[in-house]
Each structure stands twice: as structure tokens, then as C-alpha cells.
N, C-alpha and C positions, 0 to 999 in steps of 0.2 A: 517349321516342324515342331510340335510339342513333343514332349517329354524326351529333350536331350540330357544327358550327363555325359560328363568327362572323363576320359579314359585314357591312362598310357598304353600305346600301342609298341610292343617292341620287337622288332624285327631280327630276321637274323644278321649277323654281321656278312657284308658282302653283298647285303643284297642291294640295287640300286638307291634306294635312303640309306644307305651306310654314310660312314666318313668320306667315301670314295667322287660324292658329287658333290660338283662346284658350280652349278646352276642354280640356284634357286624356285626360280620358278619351272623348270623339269623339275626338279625335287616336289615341288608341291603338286603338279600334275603326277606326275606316279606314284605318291601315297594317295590325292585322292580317288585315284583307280584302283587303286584297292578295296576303294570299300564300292565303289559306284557313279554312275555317271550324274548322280542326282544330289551327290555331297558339293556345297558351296566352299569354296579356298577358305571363306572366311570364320570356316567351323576349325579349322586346323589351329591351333595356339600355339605351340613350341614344336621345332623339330628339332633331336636331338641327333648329336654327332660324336660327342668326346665320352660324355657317361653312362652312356648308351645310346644306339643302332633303334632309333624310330618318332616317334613322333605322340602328340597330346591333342588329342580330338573330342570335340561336342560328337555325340554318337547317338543316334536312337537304340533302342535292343535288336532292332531288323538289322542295322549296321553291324552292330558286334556281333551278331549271328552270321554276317557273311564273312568279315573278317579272320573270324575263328577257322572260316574253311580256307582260309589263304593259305601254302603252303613256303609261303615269306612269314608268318608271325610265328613267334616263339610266348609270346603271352600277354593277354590284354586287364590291365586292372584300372577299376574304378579308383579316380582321383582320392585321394585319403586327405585328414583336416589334420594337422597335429599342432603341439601347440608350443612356448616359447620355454621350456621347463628352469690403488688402495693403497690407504696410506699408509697400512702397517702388516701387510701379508706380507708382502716381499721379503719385511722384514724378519716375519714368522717364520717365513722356509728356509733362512740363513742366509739372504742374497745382501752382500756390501759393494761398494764401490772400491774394496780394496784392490790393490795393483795383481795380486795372486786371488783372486776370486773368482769364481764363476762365471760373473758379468764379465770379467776384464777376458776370461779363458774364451769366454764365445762372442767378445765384441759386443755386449750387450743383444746379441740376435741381429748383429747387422748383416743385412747383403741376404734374408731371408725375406720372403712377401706372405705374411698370412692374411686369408682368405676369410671372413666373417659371413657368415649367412645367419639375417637375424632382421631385426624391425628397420634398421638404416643406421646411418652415424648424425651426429649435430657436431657438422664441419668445424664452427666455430670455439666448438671447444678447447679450453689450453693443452690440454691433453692430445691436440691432437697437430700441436706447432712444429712445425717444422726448420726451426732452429737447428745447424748446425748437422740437419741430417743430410745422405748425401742424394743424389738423382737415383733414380730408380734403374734396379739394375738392366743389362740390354736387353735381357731375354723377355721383359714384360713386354706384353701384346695386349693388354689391356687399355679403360679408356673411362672419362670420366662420364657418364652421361646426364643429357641433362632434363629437366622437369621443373615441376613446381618448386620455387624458391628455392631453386638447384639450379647451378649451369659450373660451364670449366674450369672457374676458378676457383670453387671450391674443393679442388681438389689440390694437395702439393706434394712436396717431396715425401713428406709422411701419410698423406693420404693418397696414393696414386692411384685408387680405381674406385668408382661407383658406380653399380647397376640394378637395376630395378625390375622386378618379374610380378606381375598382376592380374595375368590371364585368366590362369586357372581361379584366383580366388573374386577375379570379374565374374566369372561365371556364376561361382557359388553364394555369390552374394544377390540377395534382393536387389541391388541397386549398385553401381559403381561407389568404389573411394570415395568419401564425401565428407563436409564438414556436420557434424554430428552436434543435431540441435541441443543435446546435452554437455557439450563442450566447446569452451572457447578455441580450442587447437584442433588446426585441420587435420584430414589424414594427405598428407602429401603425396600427390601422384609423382612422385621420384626417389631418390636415396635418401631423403630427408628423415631424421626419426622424430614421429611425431606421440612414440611411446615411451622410449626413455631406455625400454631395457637393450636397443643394438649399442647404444649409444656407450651403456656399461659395460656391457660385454667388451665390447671393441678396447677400450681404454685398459680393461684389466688384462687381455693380451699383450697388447703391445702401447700404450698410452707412455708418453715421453714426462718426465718429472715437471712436477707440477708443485711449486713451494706453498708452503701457508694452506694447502688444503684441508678442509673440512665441512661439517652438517651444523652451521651454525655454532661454531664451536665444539663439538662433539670429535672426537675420532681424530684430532687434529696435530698435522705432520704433512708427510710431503708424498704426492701420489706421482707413483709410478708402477708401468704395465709391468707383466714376466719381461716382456724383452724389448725394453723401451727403445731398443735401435735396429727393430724391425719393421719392413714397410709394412702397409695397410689396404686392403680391398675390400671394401664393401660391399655383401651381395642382399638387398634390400627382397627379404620373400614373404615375409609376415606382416598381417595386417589387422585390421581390426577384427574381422571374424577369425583368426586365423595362420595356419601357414600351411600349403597346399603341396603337395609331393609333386603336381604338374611344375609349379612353381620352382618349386626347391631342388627336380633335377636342372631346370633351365639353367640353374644359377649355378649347378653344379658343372653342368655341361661347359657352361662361357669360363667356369673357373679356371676348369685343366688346358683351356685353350688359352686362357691370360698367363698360365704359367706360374700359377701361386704356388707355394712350397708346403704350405699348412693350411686344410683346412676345419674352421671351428667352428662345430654345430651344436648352440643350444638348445635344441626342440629337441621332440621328440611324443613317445605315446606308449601304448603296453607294446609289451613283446608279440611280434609277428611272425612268420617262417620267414628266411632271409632272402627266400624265393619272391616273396610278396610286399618284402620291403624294398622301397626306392633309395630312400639312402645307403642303405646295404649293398643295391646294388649298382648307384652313380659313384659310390666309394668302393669298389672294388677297381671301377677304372682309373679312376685317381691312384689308388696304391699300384697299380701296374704303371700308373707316369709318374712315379716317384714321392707323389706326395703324402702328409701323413693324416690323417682326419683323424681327428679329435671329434668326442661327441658327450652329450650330458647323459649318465644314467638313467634321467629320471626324479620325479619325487612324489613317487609312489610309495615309498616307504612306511613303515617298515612290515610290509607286506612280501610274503616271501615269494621270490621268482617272478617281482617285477621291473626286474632290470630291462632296459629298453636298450637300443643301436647296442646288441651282442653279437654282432661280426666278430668275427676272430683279427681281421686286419682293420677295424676300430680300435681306436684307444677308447675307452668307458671309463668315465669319471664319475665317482661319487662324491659326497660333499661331505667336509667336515667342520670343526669349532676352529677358532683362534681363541687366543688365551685373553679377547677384550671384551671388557664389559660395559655396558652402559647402566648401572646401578639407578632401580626407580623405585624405593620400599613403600611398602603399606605401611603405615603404624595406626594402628588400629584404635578403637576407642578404649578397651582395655589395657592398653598399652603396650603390647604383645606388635612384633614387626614380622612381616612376610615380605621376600625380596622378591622382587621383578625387576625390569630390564623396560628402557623408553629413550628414544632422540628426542620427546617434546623438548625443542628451541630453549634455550635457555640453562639448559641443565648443568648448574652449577653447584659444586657443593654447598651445604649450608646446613645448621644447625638442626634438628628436629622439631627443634621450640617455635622454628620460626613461622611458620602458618599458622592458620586456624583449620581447625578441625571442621568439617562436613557434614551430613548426612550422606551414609551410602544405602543404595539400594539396589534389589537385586527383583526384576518383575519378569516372573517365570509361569508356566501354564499359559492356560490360555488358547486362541486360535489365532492371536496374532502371532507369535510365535516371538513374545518380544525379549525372550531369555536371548536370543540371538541378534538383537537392536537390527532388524528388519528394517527400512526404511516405511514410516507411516504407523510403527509397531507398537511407540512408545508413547503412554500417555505425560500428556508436559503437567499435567495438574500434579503426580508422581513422580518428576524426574526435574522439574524446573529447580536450579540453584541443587543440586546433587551429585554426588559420584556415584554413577551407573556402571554395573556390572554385567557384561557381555561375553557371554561363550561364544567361541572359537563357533564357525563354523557357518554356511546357508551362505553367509555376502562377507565379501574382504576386510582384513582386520582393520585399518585405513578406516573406511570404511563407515563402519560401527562408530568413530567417533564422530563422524560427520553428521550421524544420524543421534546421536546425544545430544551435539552442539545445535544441530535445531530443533530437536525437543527441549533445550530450554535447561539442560544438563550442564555441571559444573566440570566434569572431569568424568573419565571413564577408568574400569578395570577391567584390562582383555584377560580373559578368566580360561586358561587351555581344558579341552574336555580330558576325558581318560586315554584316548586314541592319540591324542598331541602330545603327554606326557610333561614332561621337565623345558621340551623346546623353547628355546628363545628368540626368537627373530624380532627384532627391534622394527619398530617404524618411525617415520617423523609426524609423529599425529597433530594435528591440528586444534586440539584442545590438551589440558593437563591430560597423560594418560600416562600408562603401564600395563605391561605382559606381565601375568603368572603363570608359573606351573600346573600342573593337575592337583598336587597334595596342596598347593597354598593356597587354591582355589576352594578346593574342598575344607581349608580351615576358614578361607572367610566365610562362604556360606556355611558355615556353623555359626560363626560367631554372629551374622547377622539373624539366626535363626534362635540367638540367643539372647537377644534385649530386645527391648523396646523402643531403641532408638540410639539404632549403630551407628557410627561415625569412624570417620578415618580420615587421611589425610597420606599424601604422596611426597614422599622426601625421596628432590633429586641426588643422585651423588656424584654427576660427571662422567668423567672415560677413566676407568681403573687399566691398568694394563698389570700380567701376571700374577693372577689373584685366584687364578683359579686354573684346573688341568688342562691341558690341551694339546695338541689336535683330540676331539671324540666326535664318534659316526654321529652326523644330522640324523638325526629322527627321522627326518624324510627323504633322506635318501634312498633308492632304490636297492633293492635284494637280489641278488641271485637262490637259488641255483641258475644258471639262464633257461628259459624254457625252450629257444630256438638253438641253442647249443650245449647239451649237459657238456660235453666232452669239454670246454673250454669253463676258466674259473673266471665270473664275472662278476661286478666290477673288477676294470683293472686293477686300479688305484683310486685314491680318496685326494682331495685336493680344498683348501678354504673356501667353505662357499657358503658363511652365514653370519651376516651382516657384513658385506664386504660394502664399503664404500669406493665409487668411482665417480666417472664422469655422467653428467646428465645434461638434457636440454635443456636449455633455456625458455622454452614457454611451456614446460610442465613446474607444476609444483612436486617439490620431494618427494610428497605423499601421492604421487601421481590419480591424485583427485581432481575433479572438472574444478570445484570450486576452490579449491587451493591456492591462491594468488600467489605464493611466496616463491622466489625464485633464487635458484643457487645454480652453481657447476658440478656440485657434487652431492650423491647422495646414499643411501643405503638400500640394498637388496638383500634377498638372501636365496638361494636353489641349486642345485646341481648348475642350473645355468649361469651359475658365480663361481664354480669349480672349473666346469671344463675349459673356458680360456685362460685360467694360471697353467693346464696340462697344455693348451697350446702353447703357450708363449714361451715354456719350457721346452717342447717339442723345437722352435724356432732355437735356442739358445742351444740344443744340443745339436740341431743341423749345422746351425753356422760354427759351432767348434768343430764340427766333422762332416762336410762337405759330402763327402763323398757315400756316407749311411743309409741302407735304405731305411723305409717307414717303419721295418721290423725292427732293423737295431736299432733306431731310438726309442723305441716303443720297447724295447726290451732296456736299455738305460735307465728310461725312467723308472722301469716296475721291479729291477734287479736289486736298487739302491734303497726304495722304498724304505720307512721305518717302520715299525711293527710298536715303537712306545712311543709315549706321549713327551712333552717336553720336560718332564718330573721324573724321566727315565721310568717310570712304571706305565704296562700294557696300555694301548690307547683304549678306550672303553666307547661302550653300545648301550647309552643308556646307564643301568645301574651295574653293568655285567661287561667284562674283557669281549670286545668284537671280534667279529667271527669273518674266517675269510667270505664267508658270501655277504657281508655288508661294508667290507673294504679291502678285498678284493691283496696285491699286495704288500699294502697298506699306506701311509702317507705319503706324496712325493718328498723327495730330499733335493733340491737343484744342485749344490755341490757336489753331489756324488753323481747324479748323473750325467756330469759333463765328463766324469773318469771315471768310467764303472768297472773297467777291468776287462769284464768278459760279456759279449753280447751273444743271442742267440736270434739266429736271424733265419729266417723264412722267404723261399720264394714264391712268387705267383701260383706255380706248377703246384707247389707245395699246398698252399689252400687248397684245389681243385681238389689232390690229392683226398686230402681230408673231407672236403664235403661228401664225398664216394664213401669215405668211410662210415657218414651220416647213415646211410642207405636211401641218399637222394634219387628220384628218377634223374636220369639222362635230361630230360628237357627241362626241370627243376636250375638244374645248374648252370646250362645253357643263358636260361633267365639271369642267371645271376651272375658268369661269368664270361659270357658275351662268348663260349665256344662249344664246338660240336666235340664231346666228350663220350667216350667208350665206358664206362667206371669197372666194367668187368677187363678188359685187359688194363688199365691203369691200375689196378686194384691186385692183376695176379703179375706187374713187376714192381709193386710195392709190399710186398708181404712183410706184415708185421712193421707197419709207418703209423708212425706215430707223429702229429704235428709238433715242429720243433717252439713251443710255444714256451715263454717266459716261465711260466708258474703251472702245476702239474695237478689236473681235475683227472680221477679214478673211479667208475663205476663199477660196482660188483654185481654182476645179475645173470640171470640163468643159471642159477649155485653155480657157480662161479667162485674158487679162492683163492685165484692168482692171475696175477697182471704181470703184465711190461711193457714199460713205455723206453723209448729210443731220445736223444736229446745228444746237440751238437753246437758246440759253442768256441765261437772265431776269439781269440787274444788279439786285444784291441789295446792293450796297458803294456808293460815291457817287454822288450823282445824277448827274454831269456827267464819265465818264470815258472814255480811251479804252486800249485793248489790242488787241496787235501778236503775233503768233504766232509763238511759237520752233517748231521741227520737227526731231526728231532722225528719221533713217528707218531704219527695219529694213532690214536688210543684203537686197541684192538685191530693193528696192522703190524706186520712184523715187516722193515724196509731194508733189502741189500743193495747196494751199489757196485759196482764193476767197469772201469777200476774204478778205485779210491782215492789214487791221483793221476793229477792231468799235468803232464812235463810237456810244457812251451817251449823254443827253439828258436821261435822267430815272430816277429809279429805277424798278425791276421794269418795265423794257422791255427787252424780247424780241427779238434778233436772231439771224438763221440764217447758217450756214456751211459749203460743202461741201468734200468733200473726197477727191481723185482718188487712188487704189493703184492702178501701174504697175508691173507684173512684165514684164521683157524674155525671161524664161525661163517656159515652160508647168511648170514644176519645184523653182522657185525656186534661190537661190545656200546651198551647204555644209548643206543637209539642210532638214526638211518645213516647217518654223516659223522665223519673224524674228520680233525686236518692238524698238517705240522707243518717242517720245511726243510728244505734240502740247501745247504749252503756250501760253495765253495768258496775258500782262503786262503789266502797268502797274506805276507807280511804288511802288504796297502789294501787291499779289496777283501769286500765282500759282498758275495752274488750271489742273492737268497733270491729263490721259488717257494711259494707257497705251494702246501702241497691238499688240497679237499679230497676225500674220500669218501664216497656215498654207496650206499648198500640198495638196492630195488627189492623193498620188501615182494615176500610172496603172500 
């Protein structure tokens, strides 16, 4: 049959494809009678059980038209593509091996399994030995599976599960998994990473210490994950074209039945309704079995309100700076220096004197579009024996030097446009190169627009370590306001995610270019998908100090403890300007504080539902998303005035509208006998009361409530649409900040 496409189908809970059948093959004869006696078993791809109630099917539009009349389906969506979005982090966030530290408080995140959905792992990596770790705990039901240049022993005490899901992106592709006549590295039909980035990800979660690591010298010290003595699963969903939602619930589905504790997704795409999102909704079943999902922003930034996975019961990570630099200056022919930043191999200090000067060039207009080193773009009569100047942007920065180096090009200058700004993101380029800013960009093209025969030369300076402020918001990090939930503040938190080096495979080159022959274990990336496994691994290190926590209160540990300033004690910064909660959310993780935060606010299931109702979700909206048959009008008239008990506190003003209240309840998890007094900074043009103003504790894990009044004098608010402050409670050890956003609905 022509023109099939892939579809989740998701049924109600209960009905015969529920969790409730242990046949198999019944199972697949009664979904394919639902659609027809003329659908082959072998169109069916995935049938879900744990993250959702249905199954993933090749469909003509006659299929999905009869389907839709089933009154077993709760709603059918077309397959979605999304995409994949260290040796001194650890150090950055305060984490030592001291006997009273963090690590020693939560056993390094032993006796926890996080859960990786990403390109695969590279087994053989050091980062991934299992020295001295212990068996996997009983409750895992997981398995290694096996595949191309995979089988069970690649798996051990620290890597104890790999699985592989490639259905849906069989489908979507011209052609199966294949070795790719543009590249010497296959794409492995199994857990294998034959991209590099599952491979980092996984290591910077949980990656066991690793000595002498580094990028050919670069970055060089000792790598270890957030929670290097936590287990490992790998759920291999992403591939060449791709990472497919058919795909990514499978993985999610087999995850909560293997029993993982955390899981961490770095993909992701724009914001969607949460009705419509898959991981929205394979992660709402996971937080009902306890586990915690971690997801990446995004790096769409910094574009506002394109924070992506903004569930309420996701953790959302944005990315931020470390205070390391890889120093790569210009010194121009004038003699004048512009700094940038490069891992080209080698980088070691050295005098300015000591090279020879260049010719650079800068060859822009045109139709080949060669301001942007285009592959085929550059003429070599122009660029042979030169330093060529390449704006950001069209093909990968990588990239652009590959396409110098066979044009006949001496070195390159990755030139950021005005959109890129000050960003830094190092690579290991493959010829002499360097990253500039927009303003140093814009002074060498003057200056080369200024003689007749420019020249410059790139003086390496090594790995500087605190020379400069930090944490500040990635440029490309992702924005809220959330578009799929104003009522919640998104991102959550901000976590290191530019230039992080980890673990990599071994038949990529650093520069994960075809032609790149050079091979290491470690390399450099940079994206929200470099953040959000420090917020896993952290998530691991506060389960395993408190066992017994749901997904809310660690999720609330980690966002309560946050820092709001940079390591210079002055505000973390966005660019040239103090960040705003919708670009870091509330604000940097802290790992020592959030192994004892004091005070958690924690949320149950019932609770979300609660709140989607409040959305003004339909009935079957929710259904979709939380797998039950919900009333929202009697849930809604014995919740009056519910407010979700959510870490950090998002206010809408609209329908002239100039008074709120929000409800907030928070368990003492810190001494039995304490009490705490509330600071209040208020958003500009809001007047905030509190009631009460202290909270006397008695005993541990007792639960008191607190409300809390937003007063707008103005239907419009003061100096434009949004203010934010924070609400803190204190005592003599803790303190428990919520950020607080406030947004106006212009009329």
C-alpha cells in the first residue's frame, strides 16, 4: 500500500492493548482489528505498555479515518523527527571528594540507574569501567541487547543495560541504518554510538573518574560524571536522520519496565501542546513510577518562548558558561589583538613574536555564498596559503575549516554574526582556527577593509581557568515564557553546558568530521544537551541521599538551592545584561545545597491533573496526556482556588485583573525542630503579602501551607509586560528561594 506514515495510536487505559495483556500475539491481533482486516502485523512497530496505553503503526489516511471512529482511541499523532539538542564542571559546581561533601552525602549516586535516551554509548570507553562498582541493584529488569559490533559483554556493572529502537526512524528513512558513503563510521544497527554525542552525554551524567584526561592537551585534569557511582542504561533512539517520538516512547516504555530511577533526555524541538507531545506524555508515566526525567531546553535561544519539554513534572535545563577559557587571539597586522577562543591540537602558550604573519581574507557576495565557506564556495587562487574568514552560519562551524583546508587555506576565522553575539563554543578544528565574537568580527572586517594587504596571525594561549565571570546564560539557550504552560516558570534551572568536555568514541574524530582521522577519548561540545545530564546526575545524587523522595522533591532541591550570582558573587549575566528568570529559570544548580535543602515542595500526580484543568484543557486533552478518564469540572469545583505546589512562582495578570493568590506547601526535610521567616524581594510594580510570615516546624517531614497575595495598582503593569523577584524562606542553615515572574496580558 502507498502512502503510509507512522502514527501513535493511543488508546484508553483498560482497554485490551493496555498493560493488562500478556499475549503477544492476541495483543497484536486486536490492535490490528481495530483498524481492519486488511492491515499486515508487520505495519505495527512498537506496542506500548508502561508510557502509554497503545501502539505505533504504518497507516494509510483511510486507516486513521476509521481508527479515529474507534471508541478505544483517545488520539492518533503523526510520528514527529526531533533532534539531539568533564574534567572541571564538577568542579565548577563545588563537588570534592571530601569525607563531609556532597558526593560522600549521597555515595557518589550509588544504588541509583540512570536511564540515557540519545545516539548510544562507546562501551569501551574509560569513563565507562567498572572498577570497583557494585552489581546492579535487584530491582533492575533490564538487559543488554545485542547488534552490530554489540553483544553482552559489553555491557558491566557500570553499564548494565543497552537497547536499541529504529523502527520508526526505518520507516522515515529512504533506506535502512547504513554505512554512509561519506563516512568511514557506520551507523550501527545497535547500542553502539557511531555519533559521539550519546556517548558524552552518558559520561557527563554518570562517567566514573577518569585521570590525565583531556583534548590533546587542552581542558586537562581528571573527568568524572555528576554521579560517578551511579548505574547506566542506554536507550539508543537517535540516528542519522534523526530521533523519532515512535522511537523515543519505545525507549521510554522498556525504560520504566527496566526500572531506571532517572531519566535523561537530550533532544528535543519547539514547543508543542503537552497533549501533542510524546515525551510530555511517556514522562508523565514515569513520574507516576517514581522516576525523575530530566530534559534539555533546547538551543533555540535566545528567542523568546522557545523553551521546549515544559511539562510541569520535567526538570528543563538551560545551559550555562564555566569560568574556562581556551584563549585563541587575532593579532592583527596593525598590531591591534581581538580575542577568540580554539582547541586547535596543540595549543600552547607562546610568545606573539613567534609566528609569521599571513594574509587574511574575507570573500563575501557573490552567489556562491562563500562569506559562509560553503563547501565548493571558495576560490583556492584566493584562499591558497591564507587565513580565511567565515561567518557563523548555512553548514557547521567544524565544518567551514574543512572547507578552507581544501581550498588550499592556511587557517581560518570563525567570524559570529549579530544573531551569535559574544558566544563561544570552541571546537577542535582541523586546521590553525578561532571563534570571534560579533564586535571583533566586525573590527576585523574593518580592518581588512582597511589596507591593502591585511595580515594577522593567531596566537594560542592554552586553558586559562578563572579569568573570566561565571556561570552566564548560553546565548543559545532556550527562553521561556513557556508557550505550552505560561502558569509555570521555564527553564527550570541552568546547568554547564558550553564547552564541556567528556567521553567520545573512538572511530570519530573530535571534530566529528568524516575526514578527521585523529582519535582521542575525550572531546568537546557545547548545548543544552551538555546541561541537562549535570541536572541528571545531580537528580541521581539527591535520590540516592533520600531514597525515599518523589521526582517533585528532588526537582524541587535542585531549583530551591539554585544561585542567582555568578562565581564573583555579582548577578549571573545574559549576554551584556543581569538574566532574567525566563532565560534561567531559578538559576544555577548548586549540588551541595541541594543534597540539604531544607524545605521541599512537593507535588502529586492527582496534583498535575489538578492543574492541567486549570489550563482550561478539554477532558480528552488530558486523557492523552495522563492516561485517565478526568471530570475537570467536579475536580475543579473541590479544588477551588489550587494552585500547583510548584517550586518557583509564575503570575499572570489579565482580564484587568489586579490581584492574585497563589497557595504553596512545603514538607521540612532539614531538622526536626526549626523555624523560618520569609525574605520577599517584589517584582517591580507588584505589591507582595505573605500569610504567615513564619513557618514553626515540630517535627520532621511536616507540612505547612502559605499564601500568597500579587497586587498590581496598574491593569498594565510598571515599565513593560513582565517583572520578577523572589520569595525566600530562612533559617539559621537554609535557604529556599522561588523565583518569582510576573506577566501582564497586554489589552
Amino acid at each position: 500500500m502507498d502512502n503510509l506514515r507512522t502514527y501513535i495510536i493511543q488508546l484508553h487505559p483498560g482497554s485490551y492493548g493496555g498493560g493488562s495483556a500478556s499475549n503477544s500475539e492476541l495483543l497484536h491481533k486486536w490492535q490490528l482489528s481495530l483498524v481492519g482486516a486488511s492491515m499486515s502485523e508487520s505495519r505495527i512497530l512498537y506496542t506500548y505498555q508502561s508510557a502509554m496505553d497503545g501502539f505505533a503503526a504504518r497507516l494509510s489516511e483511510c486507516e486513521v479515518a476509521t481508527l479515529r471512529k474507534s471508541p478505544e482511541v483517545i488520539a492518533i499523532r503523526p510520528d514527529r523527527k526531533l533532534q539531539v539538542q568533564t574534567t572541571y564542571s564538577f568542579k565548577f559546581l563545588g563537588l570534592s571528594s571530601s569525607a563531609s561533601g556532597p558526593w560522600a552525602r549521597s555515595a557518589f549516586g550509588r544504588g541509583t540507574i540512570i536511564g540515557v535516551l540519545d545516539t548510544g554509548v562507546w562501551p569501551e570507553s574509560p569513563s565507562f569501567n567498572d572498577r570497583s562498582m557494585p552489581p546492579p541493584p535487584k530491582r533492575w529488569k533490564g538487559v543488554c541487547q545485542q547488534g552490530q559490533d554489540f553483544n553482552s559483554t559489553n555491557c558491566n556493572r557500570k553499564l548494565i543495560g543497552a537497547r536499541w529502537f529504529t523502527r520508526g526512524h526505518h520507516v522515515a528513512a529512504s533506506t535502512a541504518p547504513s554505512l554512509d558513503s561519506r563516512n568511514a563510521s557506520p551507523e550501527y544497527i545497535s547500542p553502539r554510538d557511531s555519533h559521539g554525542h550519546g556517548t558524552h552525554t552518558t559520561s557527563t551524567a554518570a562517567g566514573v573518574p577518569v585521570p590525565m584526561a583531556s583534548v590533546f592537551g587542552n581542558g586537562a585534569g581528571e573527568a568524572r560524571g555528576m554521579a560517578p557511582g551511579a548505574h547506566i542504561a542506554v536507550y539508543k533512539v537517535c540516528w542519522l536522520t534523526g530521533c523519532y517520538s515512535s522511537d523515543i516512547l519505545a525507549a521510554m516504555d522498556a525504560a520504566i519496565r527496566d526500572g531506571v530511577d532517572v531519566l535523561s533526555l537530550s533532544l528535543g524541538g519547539f514547543p508543542i501542546p503537552l497533549y501533542d507531545d510524546s515525551i510530555a506524555i511517556g514522562s508523565f508515566r514515569a513520574m507516576e513510577h517514581g522516576i525523575s526525567v530530566v530534559c534539555a531546553a533546547g538551543n533555540n535561544g535566545p528567542i523568546v518562548s522557545s523553551v521546549s519539554n515544559g511539562a510541569p513534572w520535567i526538570v528543563t535545563v538551560g545551559a550555562s558558561t564555566l569560568d574556562r577559557q581556551f584563549p585563541a587571539l587575532i593579532r592583527m597586522g596593525n598590531r591591534k589583538y581581538l580575542y577568540g577562543e580554539s582547541m586547535y591540537p596543540g595549543n600552547q602558550p607562546h610568545k606573539a613574536g613567534s609566528d609569521k604573519e599571513i594574509d587574511v581574507v574575507y570573500i563575501a557576495g557573490g552567489e556562491n555564498r562563500s562569506q559562509f565557506c560553503i563547501k565548493g564556495s571558495l576560490p583556492r587562487d584566493k584562499v591558497h596559503g591564507k587565513m580565511v574568514v567565515c561567518d557563523r552560519g548555512e553548514n557547521g562551524r567544524a565544518e567551514k575549516g574543512q572547507v578552507v583546508k581544501e581550498a588550499g587555506g592556511a587557517a581560518m576565522v570563525l567570524a559570529n554574526m549579530e544573531v551569535n553575539k559574544e558566544e563561544d563554543s570552541v571546537d577542535v578544528h582541523i586546521l590553525p582556527a578561532t571563534q570571534i565574537g560579533a564586535r571583533e568580527a566586525a573590527l576585523l572586517k574593518a580592518y581588512i577593509n582597511s589596507t591593502a594587504r591585511p595580515t594577522a596571525r593567531i596566537v594560542f594561549g592554552g586553558t586559562v581557568i578563572g579569568k573570566s565571570r561565571a556561570p552566564s546564560v548560553a546565548w543559545f539557550s532556550s527562553r521561556g515564557p513557556s508557550l505550552t504552560d505560561p502558569g509555570i516558570l521555564k527553564p527550570d534551572v541552568i546547568a554547564p553546558g558550553v564547552n564541556i568536555i567528556a567521553a567520545w568514541p573512538q572511530n570519530l574524530g573530535p571534530s566529528s568530521l568524516p575526514e578527521d582521522r585523529r582519535r582521542v577519548n575525550f572531546t568537546v561540545m557545547s548545548g543544552t544537551s551538555m546541561a541537562c545530564p549535570h541536572v541528571s546526575g545531580l537528580a541521581a545524587m539527591v535520590r540516592s541521599a533520600h531514597p525515599g523522595w518523589s521526582p517533585a522533591a528532588i526537582k524541587s532541591a535542585i531549583m530551591t538551592t539554585a544561585d542567582l550570582n555568578d562565581h564573583s558573587g555579582k548577578p549571573i549575566m545574559d549576554g551584556d545584561s543581569p538574566a532574567q528568570v525566563f532565560a534561567m529559570g531559578a538559576g544555577q544548580v548548586n549540588p551541595p545545597k541541594a543534597v540539604d535543602p531544607g524545605l521541599i515542595y512537593d507535588i502529586t500526580p492527582d496534583d498535575y491533573i489538578t492543574h492541567l484543568c486549570t489550563l482550561g484543557y478539554k477532558s480528552s486533552d488530558i486523557s492523552t496526556v495522563t492516561h485517565r478518564n478526568i471530570s475537570c469540572r467536579e475536580v475543579l469545583r473541590t479544588n477551588q482556588g489550587f494552585s500547583l505546589n510548584y517550586p518557583s512562582i509564575s503570575v499572570r495578570f489579565e482580564g484587568g485583573a489586579t490581584r492574585k493568590m497563589v497557595r504553596r506547601r512545603v514538607t521540612n526535610v532539614g531538622e526536626p525542630r526549626s523555624v523560618y521567616k520569609v525574605e520577599v524581594i517584589e517584582p517591580e510594580g507588584v505589591l507582595v503579602r505573605v500569610r504567615p510570615k513564619r513557618l514553626v516546624f515540630r517535627r520532621r517531614n511536616q507540612v505547612l501551607g502559605y499564601r500568597v497575595w500579587f497586587i498590581s495598582p496598574t491593569k498594565n503593569g510598571v515599565g513593560g509586560a513582565s517583572s520578577e523577584g523572589q520569595l525566600t524562606w530562612v533559617n539559621t542553615r537554609h535557604r529556599v528561594r522561588s523565583p518569582i515572574a510576573v506577566t501582564w496580558k497586554q489589552s
